[in-house]
mmCIF file of the N, C-alpha and C atoms, coordinates in Angstrom:
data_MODEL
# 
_entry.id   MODEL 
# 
loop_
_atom_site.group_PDB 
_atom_site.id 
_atom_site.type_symbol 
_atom_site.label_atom_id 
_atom_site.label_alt_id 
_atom_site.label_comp_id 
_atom_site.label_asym_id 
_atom_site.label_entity_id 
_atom_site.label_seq_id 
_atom_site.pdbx_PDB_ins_code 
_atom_site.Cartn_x 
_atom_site.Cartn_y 
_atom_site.Cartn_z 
_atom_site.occupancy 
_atom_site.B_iso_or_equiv 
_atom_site.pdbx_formal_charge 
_atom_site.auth_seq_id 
_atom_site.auth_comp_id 
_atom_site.auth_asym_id 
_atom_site.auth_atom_id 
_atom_site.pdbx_PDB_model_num 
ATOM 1   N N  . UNK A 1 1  ? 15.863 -31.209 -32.942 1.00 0.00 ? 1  UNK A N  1 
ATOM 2   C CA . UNK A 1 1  ? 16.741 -30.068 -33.066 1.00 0.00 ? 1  UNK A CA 1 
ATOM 3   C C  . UNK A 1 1  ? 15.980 -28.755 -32.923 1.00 0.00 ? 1  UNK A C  1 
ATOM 4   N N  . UNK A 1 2  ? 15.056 -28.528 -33.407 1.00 0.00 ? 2  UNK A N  1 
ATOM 5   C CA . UNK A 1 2  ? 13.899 -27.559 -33.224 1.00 0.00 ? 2  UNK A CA 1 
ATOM 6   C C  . UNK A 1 2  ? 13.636 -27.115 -32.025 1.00 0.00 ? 2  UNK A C  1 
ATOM 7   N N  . UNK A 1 3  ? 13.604 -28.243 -30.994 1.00 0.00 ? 3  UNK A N  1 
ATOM 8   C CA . UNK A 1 3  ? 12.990 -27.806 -29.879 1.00 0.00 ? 3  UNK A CA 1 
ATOM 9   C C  . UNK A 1 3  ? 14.349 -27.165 -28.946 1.00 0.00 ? 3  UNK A C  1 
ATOM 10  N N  . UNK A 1 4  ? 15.880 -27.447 -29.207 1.00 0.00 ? 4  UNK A N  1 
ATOM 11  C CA . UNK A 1 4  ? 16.641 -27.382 -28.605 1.00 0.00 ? 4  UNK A CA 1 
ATOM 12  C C  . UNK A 1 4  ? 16.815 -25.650 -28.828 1.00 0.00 ? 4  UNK A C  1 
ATOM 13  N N  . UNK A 1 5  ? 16.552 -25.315 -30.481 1.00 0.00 ? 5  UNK A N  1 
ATOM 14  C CA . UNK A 1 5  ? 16.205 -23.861 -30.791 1.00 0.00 ? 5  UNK A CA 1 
ATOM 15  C C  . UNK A 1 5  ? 15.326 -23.061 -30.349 1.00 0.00 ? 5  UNK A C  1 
ATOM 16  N N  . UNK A 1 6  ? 14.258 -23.475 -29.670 1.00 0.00 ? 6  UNK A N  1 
ATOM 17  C CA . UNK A 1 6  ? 13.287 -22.747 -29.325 1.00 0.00 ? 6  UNK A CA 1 
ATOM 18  C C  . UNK A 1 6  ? 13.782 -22.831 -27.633 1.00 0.00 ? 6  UNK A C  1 
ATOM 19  N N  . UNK A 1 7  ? 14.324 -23.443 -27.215 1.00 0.00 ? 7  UNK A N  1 
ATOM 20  C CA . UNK A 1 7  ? 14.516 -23.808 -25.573 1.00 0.00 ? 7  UNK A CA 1 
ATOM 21  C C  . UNK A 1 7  ? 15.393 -22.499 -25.450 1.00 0.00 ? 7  UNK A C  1 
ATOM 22  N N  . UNK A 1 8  ? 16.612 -22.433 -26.709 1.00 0.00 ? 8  UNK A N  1 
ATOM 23  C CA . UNK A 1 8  ? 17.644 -21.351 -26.489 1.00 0.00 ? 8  UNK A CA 1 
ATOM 24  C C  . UNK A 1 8  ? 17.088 -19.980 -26.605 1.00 0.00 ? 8  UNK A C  1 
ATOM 25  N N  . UNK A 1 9  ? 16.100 -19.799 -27.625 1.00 0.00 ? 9  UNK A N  1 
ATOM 26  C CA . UNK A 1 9  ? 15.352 -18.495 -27.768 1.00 0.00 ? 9  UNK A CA 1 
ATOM 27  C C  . UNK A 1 9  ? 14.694 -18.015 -26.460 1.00 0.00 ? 9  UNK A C  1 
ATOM 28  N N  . UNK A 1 10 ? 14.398 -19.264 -26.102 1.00 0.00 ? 10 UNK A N  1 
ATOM 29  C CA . UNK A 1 10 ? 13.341 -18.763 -24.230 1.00 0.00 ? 10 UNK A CA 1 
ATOM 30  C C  . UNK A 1 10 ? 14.462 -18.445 -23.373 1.00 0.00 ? 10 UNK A C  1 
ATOM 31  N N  . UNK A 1 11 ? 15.285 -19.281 -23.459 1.00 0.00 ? 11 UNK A N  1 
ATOM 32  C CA . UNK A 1 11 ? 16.712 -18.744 -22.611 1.00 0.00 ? 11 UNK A CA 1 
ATOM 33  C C  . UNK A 1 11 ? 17.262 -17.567 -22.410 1.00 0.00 ? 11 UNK A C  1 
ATOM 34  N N  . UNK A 1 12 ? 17.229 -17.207 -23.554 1.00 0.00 ? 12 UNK A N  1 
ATOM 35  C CA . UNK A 1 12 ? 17.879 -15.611 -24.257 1.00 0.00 ? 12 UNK A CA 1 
ATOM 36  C C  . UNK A 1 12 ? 16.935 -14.437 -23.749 1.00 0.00 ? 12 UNK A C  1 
ATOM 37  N N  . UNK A 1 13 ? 16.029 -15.003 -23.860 1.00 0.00 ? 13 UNK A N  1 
ATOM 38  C CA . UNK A 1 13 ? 14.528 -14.096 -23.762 1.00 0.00 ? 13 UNK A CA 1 
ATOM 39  C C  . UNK A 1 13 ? 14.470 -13.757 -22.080 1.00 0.00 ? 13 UNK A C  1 
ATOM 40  N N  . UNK A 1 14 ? 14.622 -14.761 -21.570 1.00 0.00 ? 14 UNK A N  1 
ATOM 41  C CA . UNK A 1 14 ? 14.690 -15.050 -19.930 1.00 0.00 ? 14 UNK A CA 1 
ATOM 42  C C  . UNK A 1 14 ? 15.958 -13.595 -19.511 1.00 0.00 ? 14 UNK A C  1 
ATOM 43  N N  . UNK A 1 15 ? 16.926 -13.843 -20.204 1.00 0.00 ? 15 UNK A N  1 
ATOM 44  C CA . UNK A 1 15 ? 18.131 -13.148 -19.325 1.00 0.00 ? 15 UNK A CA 1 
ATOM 45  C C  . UNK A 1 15 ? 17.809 -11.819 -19.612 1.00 0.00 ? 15 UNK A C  1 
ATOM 46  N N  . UNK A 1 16 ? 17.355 -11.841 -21.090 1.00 0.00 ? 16 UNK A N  1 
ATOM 47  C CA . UNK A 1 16 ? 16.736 -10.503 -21.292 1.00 0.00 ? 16 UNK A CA 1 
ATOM 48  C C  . UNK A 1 16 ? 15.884 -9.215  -20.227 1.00 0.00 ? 16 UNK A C  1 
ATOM 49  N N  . UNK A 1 17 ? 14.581 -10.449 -19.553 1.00 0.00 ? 17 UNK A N  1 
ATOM 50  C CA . UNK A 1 17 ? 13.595 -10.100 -19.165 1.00 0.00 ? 17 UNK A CA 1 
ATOM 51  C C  . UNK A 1 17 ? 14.833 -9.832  -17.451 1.00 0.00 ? 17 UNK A C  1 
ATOM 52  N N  . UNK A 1 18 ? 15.426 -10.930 -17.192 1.00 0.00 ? 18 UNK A N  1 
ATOM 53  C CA . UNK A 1 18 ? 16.240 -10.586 -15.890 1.00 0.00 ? 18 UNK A CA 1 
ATOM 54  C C  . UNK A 1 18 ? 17.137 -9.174  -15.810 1.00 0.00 ? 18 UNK A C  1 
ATOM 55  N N  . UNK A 1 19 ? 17.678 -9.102  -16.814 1.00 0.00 ? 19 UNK A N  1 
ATOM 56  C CA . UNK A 1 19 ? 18.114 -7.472  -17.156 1.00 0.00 ? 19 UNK A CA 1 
ATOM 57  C C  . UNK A 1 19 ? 17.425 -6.328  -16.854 1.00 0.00 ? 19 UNK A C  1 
ATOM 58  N N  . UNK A 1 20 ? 16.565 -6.469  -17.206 1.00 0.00 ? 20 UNK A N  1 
ATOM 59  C CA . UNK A 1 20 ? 15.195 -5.007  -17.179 1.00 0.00 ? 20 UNK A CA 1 
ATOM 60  C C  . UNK A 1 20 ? 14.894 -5.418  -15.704 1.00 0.00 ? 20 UNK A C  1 
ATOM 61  N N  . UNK A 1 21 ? 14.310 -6.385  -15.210 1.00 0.00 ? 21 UNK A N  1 
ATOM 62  C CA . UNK A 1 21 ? 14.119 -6.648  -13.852 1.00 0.00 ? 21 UNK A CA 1 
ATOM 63  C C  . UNK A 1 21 ? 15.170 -5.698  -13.050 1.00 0.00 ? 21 UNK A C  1 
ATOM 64  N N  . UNK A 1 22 ? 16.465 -6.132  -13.137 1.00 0.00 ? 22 UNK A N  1 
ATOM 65  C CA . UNK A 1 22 ? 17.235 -5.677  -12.251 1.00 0.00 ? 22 UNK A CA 1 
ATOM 66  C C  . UNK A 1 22 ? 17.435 -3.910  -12.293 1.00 0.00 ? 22 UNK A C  1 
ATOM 67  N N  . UNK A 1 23 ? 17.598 -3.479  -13.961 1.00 0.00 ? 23 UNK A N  1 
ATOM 68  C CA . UNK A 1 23 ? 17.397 -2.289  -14.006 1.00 0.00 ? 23 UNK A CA 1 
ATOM 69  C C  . UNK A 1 23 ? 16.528 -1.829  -13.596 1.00 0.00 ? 23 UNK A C  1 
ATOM 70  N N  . UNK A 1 24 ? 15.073 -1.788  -13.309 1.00 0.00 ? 24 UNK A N  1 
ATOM 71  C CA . UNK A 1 24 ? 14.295 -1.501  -12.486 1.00 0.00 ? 24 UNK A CA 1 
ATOM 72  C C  . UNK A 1 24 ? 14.130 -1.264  -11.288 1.00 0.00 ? 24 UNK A C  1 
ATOM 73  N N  . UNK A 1 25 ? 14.709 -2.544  -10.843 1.00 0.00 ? 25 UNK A N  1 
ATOM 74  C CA . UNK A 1 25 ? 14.770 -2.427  -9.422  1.00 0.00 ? 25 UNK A CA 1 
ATOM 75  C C  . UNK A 1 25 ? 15.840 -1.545  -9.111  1.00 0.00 ? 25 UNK A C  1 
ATOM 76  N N  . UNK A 1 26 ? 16.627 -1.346  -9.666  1.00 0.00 ? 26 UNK A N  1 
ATOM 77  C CA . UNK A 1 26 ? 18.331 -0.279  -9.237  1.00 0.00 ? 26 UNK A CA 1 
ATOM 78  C C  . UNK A 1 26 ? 17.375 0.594   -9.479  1.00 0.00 ? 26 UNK A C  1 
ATOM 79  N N  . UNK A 1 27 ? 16.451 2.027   -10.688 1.00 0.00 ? 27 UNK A N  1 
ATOM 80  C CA . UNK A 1 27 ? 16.120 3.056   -10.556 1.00 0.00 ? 27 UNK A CA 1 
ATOM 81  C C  . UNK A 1 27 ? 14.935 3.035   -9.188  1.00 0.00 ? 27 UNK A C  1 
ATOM 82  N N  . UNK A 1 28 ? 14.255 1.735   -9.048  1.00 0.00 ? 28 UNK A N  1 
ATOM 83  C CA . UNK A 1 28 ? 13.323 2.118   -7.853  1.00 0.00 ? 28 UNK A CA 1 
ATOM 84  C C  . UNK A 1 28 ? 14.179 2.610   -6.145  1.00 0.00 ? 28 UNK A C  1 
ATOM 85  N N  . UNK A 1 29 ? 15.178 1.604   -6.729  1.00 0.00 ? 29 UNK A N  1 
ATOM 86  C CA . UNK A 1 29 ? 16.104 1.865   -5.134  1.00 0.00 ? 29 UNK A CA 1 
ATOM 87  C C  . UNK A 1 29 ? 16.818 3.300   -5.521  1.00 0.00 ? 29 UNK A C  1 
ATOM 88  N N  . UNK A 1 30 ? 16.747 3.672   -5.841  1.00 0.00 ? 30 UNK A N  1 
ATOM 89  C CA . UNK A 1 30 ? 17.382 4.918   -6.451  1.00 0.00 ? 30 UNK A CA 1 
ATOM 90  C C  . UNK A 1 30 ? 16.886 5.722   -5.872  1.00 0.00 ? 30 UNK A C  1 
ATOM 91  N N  . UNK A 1 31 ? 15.785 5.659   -6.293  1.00 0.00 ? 31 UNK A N  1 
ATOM 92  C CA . UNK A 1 31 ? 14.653 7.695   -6.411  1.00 0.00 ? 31 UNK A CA 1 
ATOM 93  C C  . UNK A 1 31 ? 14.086 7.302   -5.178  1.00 0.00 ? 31 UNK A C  1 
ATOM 94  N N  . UNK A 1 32 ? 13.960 5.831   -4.011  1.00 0.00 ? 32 UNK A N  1 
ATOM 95  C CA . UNK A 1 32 ? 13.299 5.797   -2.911  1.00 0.00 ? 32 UNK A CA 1 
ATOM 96  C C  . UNK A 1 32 ? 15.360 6.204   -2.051  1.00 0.00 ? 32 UNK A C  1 
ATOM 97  N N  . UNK A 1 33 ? 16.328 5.710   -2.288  1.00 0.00 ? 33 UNK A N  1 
ATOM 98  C CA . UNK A 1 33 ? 17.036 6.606   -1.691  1.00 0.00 ? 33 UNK A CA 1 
ATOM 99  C C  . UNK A 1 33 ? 17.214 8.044   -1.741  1.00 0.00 ? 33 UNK A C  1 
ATOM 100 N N  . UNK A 1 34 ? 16.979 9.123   -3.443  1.00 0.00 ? 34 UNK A N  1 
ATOM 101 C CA . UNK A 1 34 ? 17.083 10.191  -3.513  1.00 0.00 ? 34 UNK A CA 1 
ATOM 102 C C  . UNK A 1 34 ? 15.713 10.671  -2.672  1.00 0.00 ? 34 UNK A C  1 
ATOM 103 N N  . UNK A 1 35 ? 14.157 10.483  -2.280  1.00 0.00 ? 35 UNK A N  1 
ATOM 104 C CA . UNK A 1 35 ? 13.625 10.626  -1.318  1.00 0.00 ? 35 UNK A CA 1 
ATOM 105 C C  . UNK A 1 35 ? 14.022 10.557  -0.217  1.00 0.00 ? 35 UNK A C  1 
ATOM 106 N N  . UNK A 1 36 ? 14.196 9.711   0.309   1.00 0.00 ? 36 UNK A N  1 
ATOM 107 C CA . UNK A 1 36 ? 14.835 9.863   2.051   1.00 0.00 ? 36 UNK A CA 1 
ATOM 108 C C  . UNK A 1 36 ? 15.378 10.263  2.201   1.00 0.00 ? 36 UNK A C  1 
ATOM 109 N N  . UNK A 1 37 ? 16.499 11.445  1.085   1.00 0.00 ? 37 UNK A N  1 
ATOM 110 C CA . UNK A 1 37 ? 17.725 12.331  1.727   1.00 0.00 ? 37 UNK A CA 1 
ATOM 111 C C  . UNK A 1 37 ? 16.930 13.361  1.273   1.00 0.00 ? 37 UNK A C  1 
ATOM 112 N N  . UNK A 1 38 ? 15.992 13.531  0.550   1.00 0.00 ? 38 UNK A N  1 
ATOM 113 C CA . UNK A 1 38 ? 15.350 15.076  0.436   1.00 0.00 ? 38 UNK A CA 1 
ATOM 114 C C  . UNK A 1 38 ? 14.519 14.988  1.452   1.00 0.00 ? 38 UNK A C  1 
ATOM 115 N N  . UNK A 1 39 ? 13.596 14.006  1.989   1.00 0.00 ? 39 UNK A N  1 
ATOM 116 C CA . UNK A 1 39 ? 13.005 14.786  3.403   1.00 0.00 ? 39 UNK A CA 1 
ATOM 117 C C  . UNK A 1 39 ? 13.777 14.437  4.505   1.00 0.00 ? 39 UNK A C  1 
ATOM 118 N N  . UNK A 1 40 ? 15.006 13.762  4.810   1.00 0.00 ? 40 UNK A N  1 
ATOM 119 C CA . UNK A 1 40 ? 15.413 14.067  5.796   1.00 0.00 ? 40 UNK A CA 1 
ATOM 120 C C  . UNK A 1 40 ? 16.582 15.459  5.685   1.00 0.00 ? 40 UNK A C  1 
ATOM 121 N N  . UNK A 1 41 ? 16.765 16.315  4.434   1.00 0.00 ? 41 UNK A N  1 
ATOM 122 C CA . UNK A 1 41 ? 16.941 17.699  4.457   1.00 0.00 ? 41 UNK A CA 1 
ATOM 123 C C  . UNK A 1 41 ? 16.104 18.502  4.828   1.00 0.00 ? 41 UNK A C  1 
ATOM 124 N N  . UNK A 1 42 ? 14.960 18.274  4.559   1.00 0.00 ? 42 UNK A N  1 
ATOM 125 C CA . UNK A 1 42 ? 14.424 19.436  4.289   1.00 0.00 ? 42 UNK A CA 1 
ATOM 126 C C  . UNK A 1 42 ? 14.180 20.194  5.852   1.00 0.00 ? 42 UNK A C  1 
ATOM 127 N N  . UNK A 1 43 ? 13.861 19.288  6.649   1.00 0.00 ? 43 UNK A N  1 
ATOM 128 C CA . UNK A 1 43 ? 13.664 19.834  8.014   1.00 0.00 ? 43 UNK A CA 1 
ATOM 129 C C  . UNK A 1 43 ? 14.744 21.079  8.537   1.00 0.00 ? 43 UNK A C  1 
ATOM 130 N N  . UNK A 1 44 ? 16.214 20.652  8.185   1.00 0.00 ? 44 UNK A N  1 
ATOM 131 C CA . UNK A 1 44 ? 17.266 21.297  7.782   1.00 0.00 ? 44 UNK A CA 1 
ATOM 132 C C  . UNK A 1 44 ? 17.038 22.103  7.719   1.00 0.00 ? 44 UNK A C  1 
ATOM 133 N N  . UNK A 1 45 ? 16.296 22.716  6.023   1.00 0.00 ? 45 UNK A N  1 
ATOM 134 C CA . UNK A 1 45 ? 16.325 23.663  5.379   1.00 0.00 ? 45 UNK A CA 1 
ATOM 135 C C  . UNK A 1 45 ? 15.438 24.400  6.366   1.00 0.00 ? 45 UNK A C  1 
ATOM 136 N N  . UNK A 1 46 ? 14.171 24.030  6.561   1.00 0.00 ? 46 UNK A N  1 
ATOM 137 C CA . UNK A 1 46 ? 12.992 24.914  7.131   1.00 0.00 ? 46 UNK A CA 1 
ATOM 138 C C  . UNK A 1 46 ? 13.841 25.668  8.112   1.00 0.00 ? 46 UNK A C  1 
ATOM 139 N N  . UNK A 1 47 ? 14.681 24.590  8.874   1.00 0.00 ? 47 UNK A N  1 
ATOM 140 C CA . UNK A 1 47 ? 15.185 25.067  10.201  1.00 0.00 ? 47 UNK A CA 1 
ATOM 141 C C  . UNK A 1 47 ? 16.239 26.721  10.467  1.00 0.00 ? 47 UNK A C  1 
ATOM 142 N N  . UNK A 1 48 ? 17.190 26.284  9.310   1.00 0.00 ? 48 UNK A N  1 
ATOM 143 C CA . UNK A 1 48 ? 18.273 27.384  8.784   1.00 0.00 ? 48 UNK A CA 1 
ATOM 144 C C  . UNK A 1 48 ? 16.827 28.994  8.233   1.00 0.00 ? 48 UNK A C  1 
ATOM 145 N N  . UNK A 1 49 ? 16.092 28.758  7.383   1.00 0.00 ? 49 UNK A N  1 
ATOM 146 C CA . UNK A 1 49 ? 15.244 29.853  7.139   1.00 0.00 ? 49 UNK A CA 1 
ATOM 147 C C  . UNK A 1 49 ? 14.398 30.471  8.057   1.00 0.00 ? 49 UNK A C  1 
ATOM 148 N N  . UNK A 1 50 ? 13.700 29.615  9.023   1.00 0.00 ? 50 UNK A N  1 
ATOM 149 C CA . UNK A 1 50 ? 13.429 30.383  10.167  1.00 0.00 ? 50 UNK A CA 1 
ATOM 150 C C  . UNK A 1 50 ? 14.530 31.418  11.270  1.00 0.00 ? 50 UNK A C  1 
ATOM 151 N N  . UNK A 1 51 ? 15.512 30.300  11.198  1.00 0.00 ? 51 UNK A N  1 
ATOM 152 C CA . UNK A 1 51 ? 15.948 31.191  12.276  1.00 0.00 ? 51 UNK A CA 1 
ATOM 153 C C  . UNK A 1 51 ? 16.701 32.310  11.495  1.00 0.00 ? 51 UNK A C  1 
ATOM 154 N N  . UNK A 1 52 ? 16.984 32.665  10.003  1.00 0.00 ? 52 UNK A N  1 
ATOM 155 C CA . UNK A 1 52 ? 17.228 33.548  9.737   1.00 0.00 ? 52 UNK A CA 1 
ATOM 156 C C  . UNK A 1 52 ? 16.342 34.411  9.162   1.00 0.00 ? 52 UNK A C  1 
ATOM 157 N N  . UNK A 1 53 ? 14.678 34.447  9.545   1.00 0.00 ? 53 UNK A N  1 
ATOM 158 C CA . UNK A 1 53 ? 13.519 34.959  9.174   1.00 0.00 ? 53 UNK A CA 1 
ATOM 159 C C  . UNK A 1 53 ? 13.615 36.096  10.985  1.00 0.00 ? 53 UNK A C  1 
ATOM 160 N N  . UNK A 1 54 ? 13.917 35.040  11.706  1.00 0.00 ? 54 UNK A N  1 
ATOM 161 C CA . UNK A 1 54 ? 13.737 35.592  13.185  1.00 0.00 ? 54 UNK A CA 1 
ATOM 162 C C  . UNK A 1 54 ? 14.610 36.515  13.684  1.00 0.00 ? 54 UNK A C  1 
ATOM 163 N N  . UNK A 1 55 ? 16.154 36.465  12.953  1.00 0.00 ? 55 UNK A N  1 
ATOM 164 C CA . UNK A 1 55 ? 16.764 36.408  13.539  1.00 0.00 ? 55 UNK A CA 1 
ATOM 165 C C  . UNK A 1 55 ? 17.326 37.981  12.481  1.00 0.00 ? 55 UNK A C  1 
ATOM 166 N N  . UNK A 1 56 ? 16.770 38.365  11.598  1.00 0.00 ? 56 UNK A N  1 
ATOM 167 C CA . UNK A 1 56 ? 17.040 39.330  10.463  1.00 0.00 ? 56 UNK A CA 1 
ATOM 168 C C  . UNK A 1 56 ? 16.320 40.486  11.297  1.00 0.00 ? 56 UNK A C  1 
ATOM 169 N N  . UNK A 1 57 ? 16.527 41.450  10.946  1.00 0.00 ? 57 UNK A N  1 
ATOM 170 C CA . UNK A 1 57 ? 16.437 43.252  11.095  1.00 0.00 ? 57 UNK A CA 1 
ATOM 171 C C  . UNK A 1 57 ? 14.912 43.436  10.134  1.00 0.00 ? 57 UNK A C  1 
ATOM 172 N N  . UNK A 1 58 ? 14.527 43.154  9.497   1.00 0.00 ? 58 UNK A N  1 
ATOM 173 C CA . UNK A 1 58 ? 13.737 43.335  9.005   1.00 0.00 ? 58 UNK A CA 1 
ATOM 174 C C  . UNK A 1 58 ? 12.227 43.047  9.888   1.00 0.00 ? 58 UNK A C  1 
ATOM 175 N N  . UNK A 1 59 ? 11.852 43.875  10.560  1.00 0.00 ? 59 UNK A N  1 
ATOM 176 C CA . UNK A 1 59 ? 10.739 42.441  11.897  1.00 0.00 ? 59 UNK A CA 1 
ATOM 177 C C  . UNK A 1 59 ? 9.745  43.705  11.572  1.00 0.00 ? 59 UNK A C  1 
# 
């Protein structure tokens, strides 16, 4: 009976450890998607400030 208790504790422990796994992996896919939309803006951005650096009265 003992061992059937300790089998369930590793069990428990297991889904546990699969939980955090997955949460992990969701914030890594996360902040590597919130990267790829900040540098594929930013070129954007540079782009819009030049041409209104060039393109301003102030020269």
């Amino acid at each position: 009976m003992e061992a059937a208790g300790k089998a369930r504790m590793r069990h428990g422990s297991r889904r546990g450890q699969t939980a955090l796994e997955y949460i992990l992996v969701f914030i890594a896919l996360s902040a590597a998607v919130f990267a790829a939309v900040h540098f594929l803006k930013a070129p954007s951005r540079v782009a819009v400030h030049t041409t209104d650096v060039i393109c301003s009265e102030r020269l």
